[in-house]
mmCIF file as gemmi writes it, N, C-alpha and C atoms, coordinates in Angstrom:
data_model
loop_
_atom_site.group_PDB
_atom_site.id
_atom_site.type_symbol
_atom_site.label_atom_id
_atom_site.label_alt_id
_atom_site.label_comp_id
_atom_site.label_asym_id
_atom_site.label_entity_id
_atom_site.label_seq_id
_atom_site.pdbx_PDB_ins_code
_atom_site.Cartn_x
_atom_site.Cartn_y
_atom_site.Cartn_z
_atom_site.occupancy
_atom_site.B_iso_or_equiv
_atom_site.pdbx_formal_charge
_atom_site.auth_seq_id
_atom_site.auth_asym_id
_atom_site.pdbx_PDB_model_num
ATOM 1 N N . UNK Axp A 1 ? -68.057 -9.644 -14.487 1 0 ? 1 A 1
ATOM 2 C CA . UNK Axp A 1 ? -68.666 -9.884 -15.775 1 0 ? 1 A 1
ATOM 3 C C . UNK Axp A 1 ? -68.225 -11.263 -16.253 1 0 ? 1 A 1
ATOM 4 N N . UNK Axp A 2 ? -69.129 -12.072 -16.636 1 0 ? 2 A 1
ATOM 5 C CA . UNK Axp A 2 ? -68.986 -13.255 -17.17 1 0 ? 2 A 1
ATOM 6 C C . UNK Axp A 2 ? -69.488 -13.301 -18.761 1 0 ? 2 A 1
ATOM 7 N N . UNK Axp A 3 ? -68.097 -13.725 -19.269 1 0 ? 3 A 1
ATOM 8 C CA . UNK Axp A 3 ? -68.62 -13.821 -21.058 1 0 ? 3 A 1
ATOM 9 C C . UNK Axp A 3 ? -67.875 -15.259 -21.352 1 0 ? 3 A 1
ATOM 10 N N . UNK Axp A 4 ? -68.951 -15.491 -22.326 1 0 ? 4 A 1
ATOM 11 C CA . UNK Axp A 4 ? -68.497 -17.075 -23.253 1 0 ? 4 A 1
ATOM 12 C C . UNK Axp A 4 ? -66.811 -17.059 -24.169 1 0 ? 4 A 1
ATOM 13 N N . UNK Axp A 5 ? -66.58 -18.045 -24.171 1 0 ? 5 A 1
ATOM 14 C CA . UNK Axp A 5 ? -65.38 -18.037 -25.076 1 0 ? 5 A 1
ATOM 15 C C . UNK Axp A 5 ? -65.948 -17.369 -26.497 1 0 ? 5 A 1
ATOM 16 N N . UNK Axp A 6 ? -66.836 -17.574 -27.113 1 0 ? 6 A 1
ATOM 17 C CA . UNK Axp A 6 ? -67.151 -16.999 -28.557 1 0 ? 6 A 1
ATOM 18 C C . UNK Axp A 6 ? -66.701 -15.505 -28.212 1 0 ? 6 A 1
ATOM 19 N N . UNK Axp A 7 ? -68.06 -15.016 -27.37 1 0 ? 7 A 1
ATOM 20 C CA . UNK Axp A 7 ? -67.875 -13.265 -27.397 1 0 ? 7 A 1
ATOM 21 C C . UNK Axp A 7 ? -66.4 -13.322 -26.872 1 0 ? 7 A 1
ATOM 22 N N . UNK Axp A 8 ? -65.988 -13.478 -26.403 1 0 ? 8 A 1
ATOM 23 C CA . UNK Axp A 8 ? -64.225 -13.317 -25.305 1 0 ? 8 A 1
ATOM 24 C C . UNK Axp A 8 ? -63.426 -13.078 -26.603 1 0 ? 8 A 1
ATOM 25 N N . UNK Axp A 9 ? -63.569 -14.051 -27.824 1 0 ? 9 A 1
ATOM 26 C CA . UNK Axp A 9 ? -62.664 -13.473 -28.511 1 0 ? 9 A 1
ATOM 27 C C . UNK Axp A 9 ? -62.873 -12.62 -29.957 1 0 ? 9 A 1
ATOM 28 N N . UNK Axp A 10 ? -64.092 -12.208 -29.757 1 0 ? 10 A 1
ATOM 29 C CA . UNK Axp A 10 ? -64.721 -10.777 -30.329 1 0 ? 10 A 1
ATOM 30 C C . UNK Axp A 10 ? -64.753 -9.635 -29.521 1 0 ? 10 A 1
ATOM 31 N N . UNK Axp A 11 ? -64.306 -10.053 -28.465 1 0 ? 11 A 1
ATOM 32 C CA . UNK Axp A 11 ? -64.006 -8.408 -27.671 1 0 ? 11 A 1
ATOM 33 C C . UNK Axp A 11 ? -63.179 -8.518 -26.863 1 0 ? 11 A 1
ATOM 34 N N . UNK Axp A 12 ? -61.68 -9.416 -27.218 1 0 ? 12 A 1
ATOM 35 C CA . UNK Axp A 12 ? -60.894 -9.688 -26.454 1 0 ? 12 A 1
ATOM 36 C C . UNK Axp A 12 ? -60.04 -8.282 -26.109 1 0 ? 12 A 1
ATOM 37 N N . UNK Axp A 13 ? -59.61 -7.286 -26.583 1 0 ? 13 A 1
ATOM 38 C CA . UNK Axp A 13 ? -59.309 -5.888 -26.473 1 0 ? 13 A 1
ATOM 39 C C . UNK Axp A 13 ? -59.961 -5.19 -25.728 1 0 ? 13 A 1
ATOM 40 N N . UNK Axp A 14 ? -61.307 -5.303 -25.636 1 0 ? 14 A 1
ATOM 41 C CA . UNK Axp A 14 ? -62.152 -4.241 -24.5 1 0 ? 14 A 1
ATOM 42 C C . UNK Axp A 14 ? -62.324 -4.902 -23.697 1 0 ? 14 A 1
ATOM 43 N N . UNK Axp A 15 ? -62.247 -6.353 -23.382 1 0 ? 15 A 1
ATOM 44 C CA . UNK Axp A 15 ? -62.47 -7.156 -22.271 1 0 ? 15 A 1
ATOM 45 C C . UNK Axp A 15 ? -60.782 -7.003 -21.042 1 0 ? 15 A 1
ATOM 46 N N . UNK Axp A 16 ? -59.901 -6.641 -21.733 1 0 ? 16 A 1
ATOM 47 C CA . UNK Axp A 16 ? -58.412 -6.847 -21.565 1 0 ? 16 A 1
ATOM 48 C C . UNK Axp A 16 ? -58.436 -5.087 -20.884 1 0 ? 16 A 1
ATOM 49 N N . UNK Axp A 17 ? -58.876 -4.013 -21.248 1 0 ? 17 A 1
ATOM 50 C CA . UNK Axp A 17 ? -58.702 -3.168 -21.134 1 0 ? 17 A 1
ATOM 51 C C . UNK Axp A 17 ? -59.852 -3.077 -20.013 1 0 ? 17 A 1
ATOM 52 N N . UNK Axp A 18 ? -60.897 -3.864 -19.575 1 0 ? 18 A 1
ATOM 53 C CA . UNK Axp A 18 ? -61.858 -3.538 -18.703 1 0 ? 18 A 1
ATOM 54 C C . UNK Axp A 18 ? -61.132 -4.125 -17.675 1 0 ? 18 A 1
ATOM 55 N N . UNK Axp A 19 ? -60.209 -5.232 -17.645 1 0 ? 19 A 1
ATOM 56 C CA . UNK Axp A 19 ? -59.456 -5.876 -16.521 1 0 ? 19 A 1
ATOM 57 C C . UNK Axp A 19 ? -58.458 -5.085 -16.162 1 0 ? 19 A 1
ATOM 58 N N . UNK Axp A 20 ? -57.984 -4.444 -16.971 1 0 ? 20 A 1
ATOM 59 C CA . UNK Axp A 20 ? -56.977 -3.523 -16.434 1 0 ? 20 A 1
ATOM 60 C C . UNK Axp A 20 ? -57.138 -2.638 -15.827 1 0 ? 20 A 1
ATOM 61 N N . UNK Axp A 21 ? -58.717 -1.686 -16 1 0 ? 21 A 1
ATOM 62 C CA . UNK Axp A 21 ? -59.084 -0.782 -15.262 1 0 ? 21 A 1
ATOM 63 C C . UNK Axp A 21 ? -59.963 -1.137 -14.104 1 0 ? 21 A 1
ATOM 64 N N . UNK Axp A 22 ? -59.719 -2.539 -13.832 1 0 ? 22 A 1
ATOM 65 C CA . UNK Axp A 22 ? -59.81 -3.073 -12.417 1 0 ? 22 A 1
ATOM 66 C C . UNK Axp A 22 ? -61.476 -3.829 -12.038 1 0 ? 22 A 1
ATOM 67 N N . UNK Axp A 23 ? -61.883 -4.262 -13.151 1 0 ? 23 A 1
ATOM 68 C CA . UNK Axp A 23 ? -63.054 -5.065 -13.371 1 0 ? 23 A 1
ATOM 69 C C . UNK Axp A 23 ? -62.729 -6.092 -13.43 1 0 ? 23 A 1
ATOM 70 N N . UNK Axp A 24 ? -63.355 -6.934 -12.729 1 0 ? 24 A 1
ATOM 71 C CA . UNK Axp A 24 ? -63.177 -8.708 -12.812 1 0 ? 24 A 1
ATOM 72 C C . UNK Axp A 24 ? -63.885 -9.025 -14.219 1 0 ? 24 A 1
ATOM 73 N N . UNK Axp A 25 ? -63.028 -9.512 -14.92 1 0 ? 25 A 1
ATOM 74 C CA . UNK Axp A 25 ? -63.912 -10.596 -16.339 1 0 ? 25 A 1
ATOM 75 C C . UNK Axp A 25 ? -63.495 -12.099 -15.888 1 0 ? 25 A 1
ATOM 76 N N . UNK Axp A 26 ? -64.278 -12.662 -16.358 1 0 ? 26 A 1
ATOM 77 C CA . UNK Axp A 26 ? -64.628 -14.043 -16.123 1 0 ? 26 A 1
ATOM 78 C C . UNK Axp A 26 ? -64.42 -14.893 -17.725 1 0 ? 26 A 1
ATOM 79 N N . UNK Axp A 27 ? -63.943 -15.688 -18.222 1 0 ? 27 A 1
ATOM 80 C CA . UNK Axp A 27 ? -63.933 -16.302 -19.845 1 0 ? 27 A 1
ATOM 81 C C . UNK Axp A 27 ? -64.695 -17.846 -19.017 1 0 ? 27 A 1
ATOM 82 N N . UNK Axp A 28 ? -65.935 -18.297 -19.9 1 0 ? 28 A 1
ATOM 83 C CA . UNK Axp A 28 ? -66.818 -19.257 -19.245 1 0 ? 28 A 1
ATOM 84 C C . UNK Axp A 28 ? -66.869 -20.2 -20.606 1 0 ? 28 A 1
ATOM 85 N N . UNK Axp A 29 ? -67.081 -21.24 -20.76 1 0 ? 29 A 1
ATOM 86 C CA . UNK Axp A 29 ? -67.425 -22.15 -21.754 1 0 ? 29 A 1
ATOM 87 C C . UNK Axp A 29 ? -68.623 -23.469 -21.114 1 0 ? 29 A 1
ATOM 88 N N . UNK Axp A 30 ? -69.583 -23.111 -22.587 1 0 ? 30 A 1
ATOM 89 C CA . UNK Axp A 30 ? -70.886 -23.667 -21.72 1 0 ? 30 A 1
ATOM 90 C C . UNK Axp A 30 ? -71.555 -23.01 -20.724 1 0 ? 30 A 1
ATOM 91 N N . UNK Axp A 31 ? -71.567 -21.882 -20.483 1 0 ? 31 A 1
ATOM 92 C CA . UNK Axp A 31 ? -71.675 -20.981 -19.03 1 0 ? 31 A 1
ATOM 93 C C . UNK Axp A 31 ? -70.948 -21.372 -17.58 1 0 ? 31 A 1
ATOM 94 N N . UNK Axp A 32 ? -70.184 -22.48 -18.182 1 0 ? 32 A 1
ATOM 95 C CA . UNK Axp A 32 ? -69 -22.658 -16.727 1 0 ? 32 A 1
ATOM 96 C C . UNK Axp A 32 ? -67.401 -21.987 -16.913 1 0 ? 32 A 1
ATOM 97 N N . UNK Axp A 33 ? -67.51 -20.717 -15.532 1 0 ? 33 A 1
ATOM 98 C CA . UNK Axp A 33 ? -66.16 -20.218 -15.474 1 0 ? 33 A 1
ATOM 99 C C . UNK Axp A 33 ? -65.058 -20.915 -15.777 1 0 ? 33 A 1
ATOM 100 N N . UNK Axp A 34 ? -64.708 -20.342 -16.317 1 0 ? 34 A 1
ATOM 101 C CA . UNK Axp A 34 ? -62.992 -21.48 -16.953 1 0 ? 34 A 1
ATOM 102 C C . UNK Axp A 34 ? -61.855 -20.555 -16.204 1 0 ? 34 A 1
ATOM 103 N N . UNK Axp A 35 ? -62.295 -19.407 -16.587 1 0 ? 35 A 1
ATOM 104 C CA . UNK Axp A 35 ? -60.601 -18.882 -16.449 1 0 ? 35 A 1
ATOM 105 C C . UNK Axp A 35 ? -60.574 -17.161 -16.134 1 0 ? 35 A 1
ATOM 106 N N . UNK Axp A 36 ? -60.254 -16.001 -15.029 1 0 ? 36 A 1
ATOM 107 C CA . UNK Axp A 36 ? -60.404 -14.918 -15.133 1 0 ? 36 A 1
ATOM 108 C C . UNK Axp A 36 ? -59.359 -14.169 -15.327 1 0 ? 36 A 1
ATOM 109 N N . UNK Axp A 37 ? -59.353 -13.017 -16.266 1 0 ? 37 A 1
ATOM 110 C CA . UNK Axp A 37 ? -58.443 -11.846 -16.632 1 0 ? 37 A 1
ATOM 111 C C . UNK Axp A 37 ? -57.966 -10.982 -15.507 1 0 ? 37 A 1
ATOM 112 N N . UNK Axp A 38 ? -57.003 -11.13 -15.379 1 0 ? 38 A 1
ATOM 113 C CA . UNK Axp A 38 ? -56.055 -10.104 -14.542 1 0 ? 38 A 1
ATOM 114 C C . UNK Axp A 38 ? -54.57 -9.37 -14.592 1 0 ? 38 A 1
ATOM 115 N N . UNK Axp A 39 ? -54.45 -8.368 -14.119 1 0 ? 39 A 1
ATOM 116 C CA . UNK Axp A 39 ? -53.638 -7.994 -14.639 1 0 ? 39 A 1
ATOM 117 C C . UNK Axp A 39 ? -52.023 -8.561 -14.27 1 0 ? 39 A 1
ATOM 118 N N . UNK Axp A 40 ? -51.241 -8.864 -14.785 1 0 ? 40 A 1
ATOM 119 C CA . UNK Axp A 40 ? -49.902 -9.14 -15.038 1 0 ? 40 A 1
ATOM 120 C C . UNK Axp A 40 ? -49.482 -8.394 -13.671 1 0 ? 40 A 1
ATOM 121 N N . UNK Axp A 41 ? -48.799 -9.445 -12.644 1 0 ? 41 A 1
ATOM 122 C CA . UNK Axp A 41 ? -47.631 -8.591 -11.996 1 0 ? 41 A 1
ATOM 123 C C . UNK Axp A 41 ? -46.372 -9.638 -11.366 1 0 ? 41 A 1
ATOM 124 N N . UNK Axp A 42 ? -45.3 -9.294 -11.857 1 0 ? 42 A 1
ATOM 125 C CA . UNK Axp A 42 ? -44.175 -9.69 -11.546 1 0 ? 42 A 1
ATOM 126 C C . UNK Axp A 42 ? -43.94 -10.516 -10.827 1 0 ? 42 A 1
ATOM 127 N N . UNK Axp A 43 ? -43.418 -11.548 -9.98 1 0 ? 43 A 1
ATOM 128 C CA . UNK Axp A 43 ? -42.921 -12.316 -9.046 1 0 ? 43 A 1
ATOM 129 C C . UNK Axp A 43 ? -41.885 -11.567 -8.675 1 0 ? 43 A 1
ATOM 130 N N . UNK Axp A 44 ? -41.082 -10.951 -9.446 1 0 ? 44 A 1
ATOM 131 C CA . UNK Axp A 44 ? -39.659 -10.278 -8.704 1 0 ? 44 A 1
ATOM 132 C C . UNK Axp A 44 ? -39.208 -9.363 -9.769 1 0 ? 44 A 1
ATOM 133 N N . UNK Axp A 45 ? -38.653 -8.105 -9.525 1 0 ? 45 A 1
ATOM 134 C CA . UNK Axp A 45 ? -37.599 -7.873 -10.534 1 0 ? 45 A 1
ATOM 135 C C . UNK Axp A 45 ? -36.754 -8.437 -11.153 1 0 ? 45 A 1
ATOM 136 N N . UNK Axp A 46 ? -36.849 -7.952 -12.256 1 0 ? 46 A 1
ATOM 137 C CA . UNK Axp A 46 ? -35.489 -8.341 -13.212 1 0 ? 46 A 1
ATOM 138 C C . UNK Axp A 46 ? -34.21 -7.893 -12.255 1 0 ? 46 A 1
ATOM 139 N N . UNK Axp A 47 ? -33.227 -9.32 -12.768 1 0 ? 47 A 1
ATOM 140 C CA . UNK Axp A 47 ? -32.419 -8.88 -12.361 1 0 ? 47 A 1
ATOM 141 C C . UNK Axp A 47 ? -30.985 -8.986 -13.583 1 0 ? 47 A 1
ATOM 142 N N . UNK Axp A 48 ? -30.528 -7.539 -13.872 1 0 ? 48 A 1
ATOM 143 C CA . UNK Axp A 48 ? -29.587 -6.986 -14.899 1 0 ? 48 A 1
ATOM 144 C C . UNK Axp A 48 ? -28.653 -7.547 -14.578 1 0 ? 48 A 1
ATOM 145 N N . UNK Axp A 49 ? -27.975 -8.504 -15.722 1 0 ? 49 A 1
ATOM 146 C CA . UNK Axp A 49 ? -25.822 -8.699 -15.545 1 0 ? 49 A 1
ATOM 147 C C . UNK Axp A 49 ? -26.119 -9.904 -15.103 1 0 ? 49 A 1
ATOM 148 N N . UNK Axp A 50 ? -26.952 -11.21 -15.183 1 0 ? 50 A 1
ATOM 149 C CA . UNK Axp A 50 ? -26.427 -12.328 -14.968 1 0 ? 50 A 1
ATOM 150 C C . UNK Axp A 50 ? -25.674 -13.207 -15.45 1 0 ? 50 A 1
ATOM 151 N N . UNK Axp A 51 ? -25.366 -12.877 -16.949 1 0 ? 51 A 1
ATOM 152 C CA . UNK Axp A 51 ? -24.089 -13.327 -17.366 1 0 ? 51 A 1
ATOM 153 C C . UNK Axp A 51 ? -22.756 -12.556 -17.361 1 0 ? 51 A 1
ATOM 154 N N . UNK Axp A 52 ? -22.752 -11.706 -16.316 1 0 ? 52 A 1
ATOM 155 C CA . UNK Axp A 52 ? -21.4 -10.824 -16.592 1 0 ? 52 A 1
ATOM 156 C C . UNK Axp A 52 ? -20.747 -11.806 -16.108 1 0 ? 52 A 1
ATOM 157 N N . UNK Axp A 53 ? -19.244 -11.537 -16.765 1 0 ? 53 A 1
ATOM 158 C CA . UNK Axp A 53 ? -17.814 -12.609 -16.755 1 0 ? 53 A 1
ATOM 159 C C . UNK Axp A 53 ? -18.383 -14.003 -17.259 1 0 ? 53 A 1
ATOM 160 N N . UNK Axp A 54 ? -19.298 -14.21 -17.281 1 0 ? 54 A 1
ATOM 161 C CA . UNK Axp A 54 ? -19.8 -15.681 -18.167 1 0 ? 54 A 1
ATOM 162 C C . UNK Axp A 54 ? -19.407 -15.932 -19.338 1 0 ? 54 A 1
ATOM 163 N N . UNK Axp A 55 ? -19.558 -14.4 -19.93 1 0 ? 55 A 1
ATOM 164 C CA . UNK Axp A 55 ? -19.603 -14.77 -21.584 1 0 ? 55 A 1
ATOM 165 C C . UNK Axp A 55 ? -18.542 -13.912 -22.301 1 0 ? 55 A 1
ATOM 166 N N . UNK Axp A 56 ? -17.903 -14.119 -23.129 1 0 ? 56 A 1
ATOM 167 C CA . UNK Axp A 56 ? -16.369 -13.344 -23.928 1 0 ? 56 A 1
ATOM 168 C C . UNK Axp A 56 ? -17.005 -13.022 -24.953 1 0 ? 56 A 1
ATOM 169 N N . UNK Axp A 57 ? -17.523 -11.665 -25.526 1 0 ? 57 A 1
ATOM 170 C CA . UNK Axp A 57 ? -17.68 -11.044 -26.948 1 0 ? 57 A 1
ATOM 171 C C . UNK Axp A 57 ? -16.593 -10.396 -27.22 1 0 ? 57 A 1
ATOM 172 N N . UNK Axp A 58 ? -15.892 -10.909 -28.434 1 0 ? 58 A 1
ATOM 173 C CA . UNK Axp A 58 ? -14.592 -10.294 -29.105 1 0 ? 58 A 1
ATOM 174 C C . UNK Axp A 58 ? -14.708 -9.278 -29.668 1 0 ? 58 A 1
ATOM 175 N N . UNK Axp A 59 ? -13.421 -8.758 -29.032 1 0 ? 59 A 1
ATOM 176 C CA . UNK Axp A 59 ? -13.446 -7.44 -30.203 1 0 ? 59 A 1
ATOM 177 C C . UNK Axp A 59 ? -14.196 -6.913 -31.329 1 0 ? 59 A 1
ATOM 178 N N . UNK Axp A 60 ? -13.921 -7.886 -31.913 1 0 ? 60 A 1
ATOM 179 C CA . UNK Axp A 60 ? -14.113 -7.529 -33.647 1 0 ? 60 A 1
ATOM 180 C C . UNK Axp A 60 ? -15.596 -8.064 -33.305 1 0 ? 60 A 1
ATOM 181 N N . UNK Axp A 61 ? -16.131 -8.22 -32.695 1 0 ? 61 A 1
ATOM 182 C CA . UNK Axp A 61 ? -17.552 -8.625 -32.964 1 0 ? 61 A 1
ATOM 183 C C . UNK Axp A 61 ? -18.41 -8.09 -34.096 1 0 ? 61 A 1
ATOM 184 N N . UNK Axp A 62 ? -18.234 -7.279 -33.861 1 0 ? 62 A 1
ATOM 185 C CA . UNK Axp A 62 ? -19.067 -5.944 -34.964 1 0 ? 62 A 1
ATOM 186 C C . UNK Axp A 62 ? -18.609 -5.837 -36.475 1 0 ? 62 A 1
ATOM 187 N N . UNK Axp A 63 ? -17.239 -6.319 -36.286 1 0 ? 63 A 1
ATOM 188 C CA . UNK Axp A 63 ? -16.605 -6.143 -37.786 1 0 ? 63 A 1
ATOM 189 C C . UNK Axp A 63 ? -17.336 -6.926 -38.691 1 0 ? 63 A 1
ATOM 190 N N . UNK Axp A 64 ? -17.191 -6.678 -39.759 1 0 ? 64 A 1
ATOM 191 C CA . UNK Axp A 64 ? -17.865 -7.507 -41.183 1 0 ? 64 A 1
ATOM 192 C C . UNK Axp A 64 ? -16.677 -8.637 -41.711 1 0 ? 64 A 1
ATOM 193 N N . UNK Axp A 65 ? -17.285 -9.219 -42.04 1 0 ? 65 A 1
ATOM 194 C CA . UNK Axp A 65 ? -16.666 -10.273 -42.825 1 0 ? 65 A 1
ATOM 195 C C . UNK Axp A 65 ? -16.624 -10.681 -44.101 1 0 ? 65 A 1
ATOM 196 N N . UNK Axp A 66 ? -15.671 -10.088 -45.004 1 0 ? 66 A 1
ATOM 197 C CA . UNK Axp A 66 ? -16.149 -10.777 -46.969 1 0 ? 66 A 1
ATOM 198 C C . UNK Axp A 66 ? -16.735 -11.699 -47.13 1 0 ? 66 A 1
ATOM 199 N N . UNK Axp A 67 ? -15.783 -12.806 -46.719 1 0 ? 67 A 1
ATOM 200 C CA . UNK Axp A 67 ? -16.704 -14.15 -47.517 1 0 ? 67 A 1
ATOM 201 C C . UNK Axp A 67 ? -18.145 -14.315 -46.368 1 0 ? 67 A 1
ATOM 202 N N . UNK Axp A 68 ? -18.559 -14.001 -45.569 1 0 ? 68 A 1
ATOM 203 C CA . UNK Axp A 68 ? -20.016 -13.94 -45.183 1 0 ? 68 A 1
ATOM 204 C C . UNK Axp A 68 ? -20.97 -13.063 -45.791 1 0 ? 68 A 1
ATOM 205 N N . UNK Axp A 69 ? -20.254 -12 -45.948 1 0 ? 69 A 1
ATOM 206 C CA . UNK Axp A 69 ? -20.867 -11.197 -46.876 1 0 ? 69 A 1
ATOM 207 C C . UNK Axp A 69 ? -21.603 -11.875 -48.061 1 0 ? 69 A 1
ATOM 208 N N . UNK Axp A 70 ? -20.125 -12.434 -48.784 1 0 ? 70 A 1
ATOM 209 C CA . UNK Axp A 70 ? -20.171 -12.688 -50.304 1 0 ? 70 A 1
ATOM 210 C C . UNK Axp A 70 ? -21.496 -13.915 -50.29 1 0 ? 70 A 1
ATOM 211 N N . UNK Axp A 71 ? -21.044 -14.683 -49.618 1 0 ? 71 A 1
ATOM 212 C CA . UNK Axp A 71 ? -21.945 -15.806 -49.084 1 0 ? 71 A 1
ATOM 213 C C . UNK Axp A 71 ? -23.583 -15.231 -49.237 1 0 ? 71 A 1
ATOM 214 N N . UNK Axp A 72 ? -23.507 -14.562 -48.008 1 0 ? 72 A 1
ATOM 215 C CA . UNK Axp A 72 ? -25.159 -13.708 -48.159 1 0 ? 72 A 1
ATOM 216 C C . UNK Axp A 72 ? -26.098 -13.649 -48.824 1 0 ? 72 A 1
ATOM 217 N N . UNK Axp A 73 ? -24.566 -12.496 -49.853 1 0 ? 73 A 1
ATOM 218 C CA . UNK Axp A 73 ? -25.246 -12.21 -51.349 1 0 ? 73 A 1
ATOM 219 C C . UNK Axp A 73 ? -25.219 -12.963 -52.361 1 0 ? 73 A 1
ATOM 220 N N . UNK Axp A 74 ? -24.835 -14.082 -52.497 1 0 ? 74 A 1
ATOM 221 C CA . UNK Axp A 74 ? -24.648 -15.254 -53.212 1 0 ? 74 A 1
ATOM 222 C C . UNK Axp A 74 ? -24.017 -15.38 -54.115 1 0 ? 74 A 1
ATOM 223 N N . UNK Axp A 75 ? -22.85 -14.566 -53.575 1 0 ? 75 A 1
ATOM 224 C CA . UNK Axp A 75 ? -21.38 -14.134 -54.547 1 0 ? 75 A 1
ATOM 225 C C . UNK Axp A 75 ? -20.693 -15.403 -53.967 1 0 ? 75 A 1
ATOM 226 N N . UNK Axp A 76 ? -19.246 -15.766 -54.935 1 0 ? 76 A 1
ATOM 227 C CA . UNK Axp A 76 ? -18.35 -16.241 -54.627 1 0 ? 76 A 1
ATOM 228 C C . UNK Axp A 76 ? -17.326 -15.502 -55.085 1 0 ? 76 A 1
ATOM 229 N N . UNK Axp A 77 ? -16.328 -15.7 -53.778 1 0 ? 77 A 1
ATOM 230 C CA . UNK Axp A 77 ? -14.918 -15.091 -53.926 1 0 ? 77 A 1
ATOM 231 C C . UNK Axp A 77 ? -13.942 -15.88 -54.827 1 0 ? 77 A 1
């Protein structure tokens, strides 16, 4: 299926969902193909923990802080 940039982005949702269920769409400007919808697939897995031992989160990370607090709220201590 070949559609113009106008309609493409008046039915960019059913055009997206027709590519996914494995229909070629075509996006054309001027009636010349520009560019076709397909579906997304990976080059590689993710890969989890590439900064392990890289990076030091302290303890207290989580703890709160007054004067950031106060700050925040646009208190002064």
């Amino acid at each position: 299926m070949i559609v113009n940039v106008s309609e493409a982005k008046a039915n960019l949702s059913k055009l997206i969902d027709m590519a996914y269920h494995g229909e070629e769409v075509i996006i054309a400007k001027n009636n010349l193909p520009l560019v076709e919808l397909q579906l997304h697939k990976p080059k590689e897995k993710r890969k989890l923990g590439l900064l392990a031992g890289k990076i030091h989160i302290p303890d207290d990370f989580l703890e709160e802080d007054e004067e950031i607090n106060a700050m925040f709220h646009g208190e002064r201590l």
